[in-house]
C-alpha positions in Angstrom: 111.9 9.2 93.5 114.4 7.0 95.4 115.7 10.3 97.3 111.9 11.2 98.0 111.7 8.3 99.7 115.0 8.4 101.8 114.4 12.0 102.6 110.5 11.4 103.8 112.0 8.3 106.1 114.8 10.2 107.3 112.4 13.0 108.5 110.1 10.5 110.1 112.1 9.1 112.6 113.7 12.5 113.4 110.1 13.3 114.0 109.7 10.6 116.2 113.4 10.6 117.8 112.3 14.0 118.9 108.8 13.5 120.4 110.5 10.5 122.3 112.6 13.2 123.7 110.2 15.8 124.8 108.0 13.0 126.6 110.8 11.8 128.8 111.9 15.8 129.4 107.9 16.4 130.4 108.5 13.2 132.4 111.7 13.6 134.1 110.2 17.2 135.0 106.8 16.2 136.5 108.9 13.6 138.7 111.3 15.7 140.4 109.3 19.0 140.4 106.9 19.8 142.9 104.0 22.9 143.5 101.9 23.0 146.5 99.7 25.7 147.9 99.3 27.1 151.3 102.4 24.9 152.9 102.2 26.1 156.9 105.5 26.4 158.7 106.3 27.7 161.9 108.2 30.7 162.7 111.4 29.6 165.2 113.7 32.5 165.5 114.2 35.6 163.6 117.5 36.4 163.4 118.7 40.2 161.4 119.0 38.8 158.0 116.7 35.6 158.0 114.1 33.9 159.4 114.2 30.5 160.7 110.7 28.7 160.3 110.0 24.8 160.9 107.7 22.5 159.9 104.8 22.5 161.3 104.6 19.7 164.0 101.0 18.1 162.7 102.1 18.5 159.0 102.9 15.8 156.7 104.1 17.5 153.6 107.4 17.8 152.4 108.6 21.0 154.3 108.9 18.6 157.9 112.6 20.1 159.0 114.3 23.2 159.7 114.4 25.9 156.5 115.2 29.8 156.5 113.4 32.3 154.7 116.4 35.6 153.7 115.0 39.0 154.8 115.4 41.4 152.0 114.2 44.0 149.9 111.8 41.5 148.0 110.4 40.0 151.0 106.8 40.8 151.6 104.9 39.0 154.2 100.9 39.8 154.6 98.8 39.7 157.1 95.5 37.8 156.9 93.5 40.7 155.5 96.1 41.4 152.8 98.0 44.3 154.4 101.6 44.1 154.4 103.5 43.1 157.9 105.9 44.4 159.2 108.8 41.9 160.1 109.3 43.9 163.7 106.0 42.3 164.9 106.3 38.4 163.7 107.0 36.3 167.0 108.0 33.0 167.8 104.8 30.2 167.2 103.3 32.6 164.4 102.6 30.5 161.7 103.5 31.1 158.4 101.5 30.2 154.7 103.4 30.2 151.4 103.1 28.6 147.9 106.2 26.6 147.0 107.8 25.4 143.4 111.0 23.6 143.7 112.6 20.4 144.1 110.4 17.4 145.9 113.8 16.8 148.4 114.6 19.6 150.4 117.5 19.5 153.5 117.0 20.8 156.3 118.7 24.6 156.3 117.9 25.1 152.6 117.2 28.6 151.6 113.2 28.7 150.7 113.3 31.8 148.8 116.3 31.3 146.5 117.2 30.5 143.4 116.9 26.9 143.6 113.7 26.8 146.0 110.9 29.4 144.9 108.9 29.7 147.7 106.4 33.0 147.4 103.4 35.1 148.3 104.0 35.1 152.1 101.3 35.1 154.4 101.3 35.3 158.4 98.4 32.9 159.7 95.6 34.4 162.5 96.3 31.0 164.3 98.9 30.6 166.2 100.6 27.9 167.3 100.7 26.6 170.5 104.3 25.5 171.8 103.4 24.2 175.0 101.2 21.8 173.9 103.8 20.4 171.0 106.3 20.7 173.6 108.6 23.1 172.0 109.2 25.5 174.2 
C-alpha cells in the first residue's frame, strides 16, 4: 500500500514536471517564431545566382532592410495569374509577394529562402513600384 502510494506521487509530479515543460517549449516557440502572409518586397538587382529585394519603402513589417532571395532549381516565382515567370523578365521596382516562417529578427543580407529563413510561394506583383517618387533611383 505504502509503495502504491509513493509510486502514484512519483508519477504525478513527473506528470506535472512534464506539462510545465511543454508549456514553456509552446511558449518560447510562439515568442521567437513568426508567420506572415503576402510580405511585399522590392526587387533591387538581380545578380546570376541571387536576387537582391528590399523592403518595401511604405512597409512596416519586419522585412524593412536589404535580404536576397538564391536563384536555383527550386525557385519558382509566378506571375499574378498563376503562371510561372521567367526570371529573364523580373526588373528593377517589380515588386515581390511571399509568405514567410522564420525567426522574428532578421539582418539585413540574410538569405530568405534558406534553411534558417523559409520564405515560399513567390509571387511577382502587377504593381509596380515607383522609384522616382520614393527617391530611389
Amino acid at each position: 500500500m505504502r509503495n502504491s502510494k509513493k509510486r502514484t506521487i512519483f508519477h504525478i509530479v513527473l506528470l506535472v514536471i512534464c506539462v510545465l515543460c511543454t508549456g514553456i517549449i509552446l511558449f518560447w516557440k510562439k515568442q521567437t517564431e513568426c508567420i506572415a502572409v503576402d510580405i511585399e518586397v522590392y526587387i533591387d538587382d538581380i545578380r546570376e545566382d541571387e536576387i537582391i529585394v528590399k523592403g518595401a519603402p511604405y512597409a512596416t513589417g519586419i522585412l524593412i532592410g536589404e535580404y536576397s532571395i538564391q536563384i536555383n532549381d527550386t525557385l519558382v516565382i509566378k506571375d499574378s495569374k498563376g503562371g510561372v515567370t521567367d526570371l529573364q523578365q523580373l526588373k528593377r521596382g517589380d515588386i515581390l509577394l511571399f509568405d514567410y516562417h522564420g525567426p522574428w529578427e532578421l539582418r539585413d543580407g540574410t538569405l530568405l529562402n534558406g534553411k534558417i529563413t523559409y520564405a515560399y510561394n513567390f509571387r511577382i506583383s502587377d504593381d509596380k513600384l515607383n522609384l522616382k517618387y520614393w527617391r530611389l533611383e
